[in-house]
N, C-alpha and C positions, 0 to 999 in steps of 0.2 A: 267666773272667778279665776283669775289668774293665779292666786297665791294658792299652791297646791300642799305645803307645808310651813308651821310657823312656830319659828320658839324663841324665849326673849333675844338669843343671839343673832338669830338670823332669820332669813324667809329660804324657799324653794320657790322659784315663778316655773311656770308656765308660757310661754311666747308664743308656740301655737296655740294653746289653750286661749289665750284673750284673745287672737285676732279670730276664731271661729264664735267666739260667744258674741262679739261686736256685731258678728254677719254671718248672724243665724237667722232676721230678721230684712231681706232685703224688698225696695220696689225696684223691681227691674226692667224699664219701661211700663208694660201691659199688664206685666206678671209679678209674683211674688215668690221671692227665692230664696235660699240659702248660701253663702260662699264659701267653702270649704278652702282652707290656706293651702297653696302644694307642700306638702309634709315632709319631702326630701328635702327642702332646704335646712331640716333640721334632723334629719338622718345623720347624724354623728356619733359613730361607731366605737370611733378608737383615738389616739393621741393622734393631732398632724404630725405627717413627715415631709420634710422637702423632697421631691421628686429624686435628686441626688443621693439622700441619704435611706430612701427605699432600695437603691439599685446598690448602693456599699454595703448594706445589711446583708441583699440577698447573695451577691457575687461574694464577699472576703468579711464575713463576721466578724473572726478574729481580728483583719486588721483594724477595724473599724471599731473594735472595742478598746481596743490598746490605742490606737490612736484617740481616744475619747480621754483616755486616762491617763494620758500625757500632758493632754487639753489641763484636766481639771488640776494637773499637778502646778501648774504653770501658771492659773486663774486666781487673781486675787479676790478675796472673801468681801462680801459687802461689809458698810461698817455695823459694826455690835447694834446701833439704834434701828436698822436695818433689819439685823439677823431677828432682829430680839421681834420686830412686827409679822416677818414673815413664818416667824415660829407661833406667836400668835392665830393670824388667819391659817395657819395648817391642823394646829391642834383643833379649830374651834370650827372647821370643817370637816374636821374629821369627825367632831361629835355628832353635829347635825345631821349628816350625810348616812353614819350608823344607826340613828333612827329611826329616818327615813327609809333605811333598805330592810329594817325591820318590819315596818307598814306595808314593803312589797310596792313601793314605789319606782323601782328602777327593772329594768331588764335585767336578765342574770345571762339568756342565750343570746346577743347579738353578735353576728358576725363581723370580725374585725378586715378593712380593707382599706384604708387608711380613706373613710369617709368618700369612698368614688364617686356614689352616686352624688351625694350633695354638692361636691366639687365640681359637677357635671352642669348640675341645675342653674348653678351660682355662676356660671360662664352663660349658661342661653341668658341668664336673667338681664346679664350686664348688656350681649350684644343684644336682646330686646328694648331695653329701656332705656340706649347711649344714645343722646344726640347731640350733636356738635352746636346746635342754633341755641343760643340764650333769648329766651321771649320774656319780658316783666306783663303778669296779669296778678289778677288777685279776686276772691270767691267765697262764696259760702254757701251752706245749704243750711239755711234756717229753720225747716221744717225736725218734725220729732220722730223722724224715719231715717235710715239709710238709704241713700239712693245711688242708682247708677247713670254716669251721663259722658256725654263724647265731647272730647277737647283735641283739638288738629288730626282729625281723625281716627284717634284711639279711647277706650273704651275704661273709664276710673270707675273709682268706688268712694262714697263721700260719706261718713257719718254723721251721725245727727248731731245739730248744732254747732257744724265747725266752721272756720274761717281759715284760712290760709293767703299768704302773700307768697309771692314767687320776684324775690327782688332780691338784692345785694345786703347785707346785713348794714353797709354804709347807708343804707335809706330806710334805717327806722325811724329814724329821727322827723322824715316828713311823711310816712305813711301811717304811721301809729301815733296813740293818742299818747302824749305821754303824762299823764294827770294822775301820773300813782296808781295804776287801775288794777293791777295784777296779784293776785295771794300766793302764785307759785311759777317762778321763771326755770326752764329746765335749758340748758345749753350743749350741746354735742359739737364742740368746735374744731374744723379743720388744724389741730396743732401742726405745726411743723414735723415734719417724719421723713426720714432718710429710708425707709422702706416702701411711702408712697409716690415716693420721688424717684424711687427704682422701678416703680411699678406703672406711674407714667411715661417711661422713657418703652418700655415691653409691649403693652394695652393700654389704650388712654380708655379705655371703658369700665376702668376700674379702679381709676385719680377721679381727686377731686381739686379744688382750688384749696391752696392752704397759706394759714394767716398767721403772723407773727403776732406775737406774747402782746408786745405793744399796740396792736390793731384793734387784740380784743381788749385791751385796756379800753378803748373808745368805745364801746356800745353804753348807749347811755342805761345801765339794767337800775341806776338808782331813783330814775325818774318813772320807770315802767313801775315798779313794785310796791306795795302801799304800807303804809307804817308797820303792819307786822307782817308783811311780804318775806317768804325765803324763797333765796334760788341754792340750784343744785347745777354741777358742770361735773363733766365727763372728762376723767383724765388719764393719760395713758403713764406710764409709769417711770418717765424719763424725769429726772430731779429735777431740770431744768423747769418744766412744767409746770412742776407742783410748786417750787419756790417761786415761778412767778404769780402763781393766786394768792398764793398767803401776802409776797412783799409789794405785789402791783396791781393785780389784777382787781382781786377785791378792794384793796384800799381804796384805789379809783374808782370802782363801783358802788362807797359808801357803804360796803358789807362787811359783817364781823363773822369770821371762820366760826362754825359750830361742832362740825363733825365731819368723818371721814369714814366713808363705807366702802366696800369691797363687793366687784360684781365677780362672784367665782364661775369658770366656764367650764361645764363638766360635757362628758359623753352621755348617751345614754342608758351605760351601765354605772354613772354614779360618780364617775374616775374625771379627777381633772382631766384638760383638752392638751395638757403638759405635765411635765414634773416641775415641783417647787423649784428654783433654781437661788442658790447660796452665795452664788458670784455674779457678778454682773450678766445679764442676758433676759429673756421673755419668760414671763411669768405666766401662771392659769390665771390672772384676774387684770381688772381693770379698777379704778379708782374713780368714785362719786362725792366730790368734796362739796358739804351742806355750807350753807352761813345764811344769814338773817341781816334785815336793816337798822344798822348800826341803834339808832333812836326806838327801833319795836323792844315790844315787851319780853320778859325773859322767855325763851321755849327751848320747852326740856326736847330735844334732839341727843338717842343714845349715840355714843360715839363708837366707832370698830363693828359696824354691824354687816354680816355677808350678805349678800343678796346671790342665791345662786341657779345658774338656770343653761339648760342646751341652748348654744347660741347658735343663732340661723346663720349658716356658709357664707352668708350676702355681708363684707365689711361692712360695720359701725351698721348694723342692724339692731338696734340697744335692745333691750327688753325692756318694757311697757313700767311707770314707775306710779301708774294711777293710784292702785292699790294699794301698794305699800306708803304713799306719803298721805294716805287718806288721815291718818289720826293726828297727823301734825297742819291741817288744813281745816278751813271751816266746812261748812256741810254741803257748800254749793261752788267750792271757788272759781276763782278766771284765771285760770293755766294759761302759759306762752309758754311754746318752744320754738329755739332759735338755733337755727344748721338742720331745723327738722328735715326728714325723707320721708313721713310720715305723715297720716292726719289721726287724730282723737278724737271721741266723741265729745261736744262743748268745751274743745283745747282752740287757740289759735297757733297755729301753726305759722312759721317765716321760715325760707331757706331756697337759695335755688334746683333743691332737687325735692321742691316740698315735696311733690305726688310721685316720688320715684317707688312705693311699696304700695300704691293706692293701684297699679294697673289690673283691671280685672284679667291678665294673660296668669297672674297669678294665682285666681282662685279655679276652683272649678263649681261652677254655677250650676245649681239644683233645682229646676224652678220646680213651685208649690200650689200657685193659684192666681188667680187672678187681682191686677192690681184696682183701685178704687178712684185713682186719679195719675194725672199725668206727673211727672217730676218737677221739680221748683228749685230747680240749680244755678244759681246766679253768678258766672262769670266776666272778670270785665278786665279788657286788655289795655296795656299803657297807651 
């Protein structure tokens, strides 16, 4: 189980939690294993600081305080419809989070380092798992085990009953069925950002390809999802963004807006990964805006709900959302994610970096006993 707490407002996940419970059951070739996730990557201590503003703190406090509150003097205030949400999700994290640290859920002694180690991890991970070559293949393990199998001479991890393409999101159209097949489409989409655009010009191991508003207008998501199909997308907090799903995104997609949830990013003493910010600038959360097929039947989806969770050092590493949308799903459904990095157990997965968290350089393998047959991994190249 991933959901480590729950109250009508909100959840607690778990992110390492679900990926050790997935791959506590492995065939590992011959043998039978365990996968243990590297746990540093979610070693987050304390708020980020930029490198710059660690060395201002430490050399000249004072000016760096007064020059802060020069800053804030100078900053204009978001609008009132603004203020009025983010006072919302602070209050209504602040309840959940009190709780929670009543039950003894969070650390009380961690030391603060502005998260080194994970910052550490999350550079080998990138120069481990960057490769310049784009190859279109596509795979599944049909079997009701985890298995482990070798692709260009590296070494993945495959859960049961998944499927995955490794194609351009412009080719769903002829590698997917599109017959309304899907109860739940999840989307993690490259949006436009002027800080990954800084950050491919420094490391390209740490860019990705990104798509404009109108691009993803064309994914056909109303032809994938079935009469009472919801999708769910991931959005990062820029206006621009969010007013393109409500006035294009979905309209084009034949989607009617349901709800809007908040992924809150804490440490692991409990503390946002930032403070609230009142003006314009980065906030602790992320946004997960719901909607449903325009023609399905009404589904009660509460609105403003947190989802909050230590988020792995590895960009757009989302947390696991099986669990939480189980009650608004049927008992078995056909999940798609699309811009996946990930695989699911009986998800399909699309994205060109589907198996970028699937490399077993990731886990540390415990093997347990002996396996009963060979692996049944089916991969097939363009």
């Amino acid at each position: 189980m991933s959901l480590i707490f729950s109250t009508e407002e909100g959840c607690i996940v778990s992110h390492l939690k679900y990926l050790n419970n997935i791959y506590k059951n492995v065939k590992n070739g011959d043998t039978r294993c365990k996968l243990v996730f590297n746990e540093t990557l979610f070693e987050i201590n304390s708020q980020y600081l930029r490198q710059n503003q660690i060395i201002q703190s430490e050399q000249n406090e004072g000016i760096l305080l007064q020059s802060k509150s020069r800053k804030r003097k100078r900053s204009k205030l978001l609008p009132d419809e603004d203020l009025k949400e983010i006072n919302y999700i602070q209050e209504t994290f602040s309840k959940i989070i009190s709780f929670a640290k009543a039950e003894g859920l969070f650390f009380t002694n961690t030391s603060s380092d502005n998260n080194e180690a994970a910052r550490l991890a999350s550079q080998t991970f990138y120069q481990d798992t960057f490769c310049n070559e784009e190859e279109n293949f596509y795979g599944c393990n049909d079997t009701d085990v985890v298995i482990t199998s070798e692709l260009k001479d590296k070494k993945y991890v495959f859960p049961q009953k998944c499927r995955f393409y490794c194609y351009d999101v412009g080719d769903i159209a002829t590698k997917l069925d599109l017959g309304n097949q899907y109860d739940f489409v999840l989307l993690d989409p490259p949006w436009w950002n002027k800080s990954i655009r800084r950050k491919r010009t420094s490391y390209s191991e740490a860019s990705y390809k990104m798509m404009y508003n109108e691009d993803l207008a064309k994914i056909p998501i109303g032809k994938l999802l079935c009469s009472t199909g919801l999708v769910a997308i991931w959005c990062t907090n820029a206006p621009s963004h969010l007013h393109s799903i409500f006035n294009d995104i979905f309209p084009s997609w034949g989607i009617t807006y349901r709800a809007k949830w908040y992924w809150i990013k804490i440490t692991q003493a409990g503390n946002t990964i930032c403070n609230f910010n009142f003006a314009p600038g980065k906030q602790p959360y992320e946004l997960l805006v719901l909607g449903s097929v325009l023609n399905g039947s009404e589904i009660n989806i509460p609105d403003g709900k947190l989802l909050i969770s230590v988020p792995s050092a590895v960009h757009s590493h989302k947390p696991p959302l099986t669990e939480v949308m189980k009650e608004y799903l049927p008992s078995e459904p056909k999940c798609l994610e699309i811009f996946a990095r990930y695989l699911l157990p009986s998800w399909t997965s699309w994205g060109l970096e589907v198996l970028k968290f699937q490399h077993l350089s990731l886990y540390t393998v415990i093997e347990e006993k002996e396996a009963q047959s060979n692996t049944d991994m089916v991969v097939n190249k363009l």
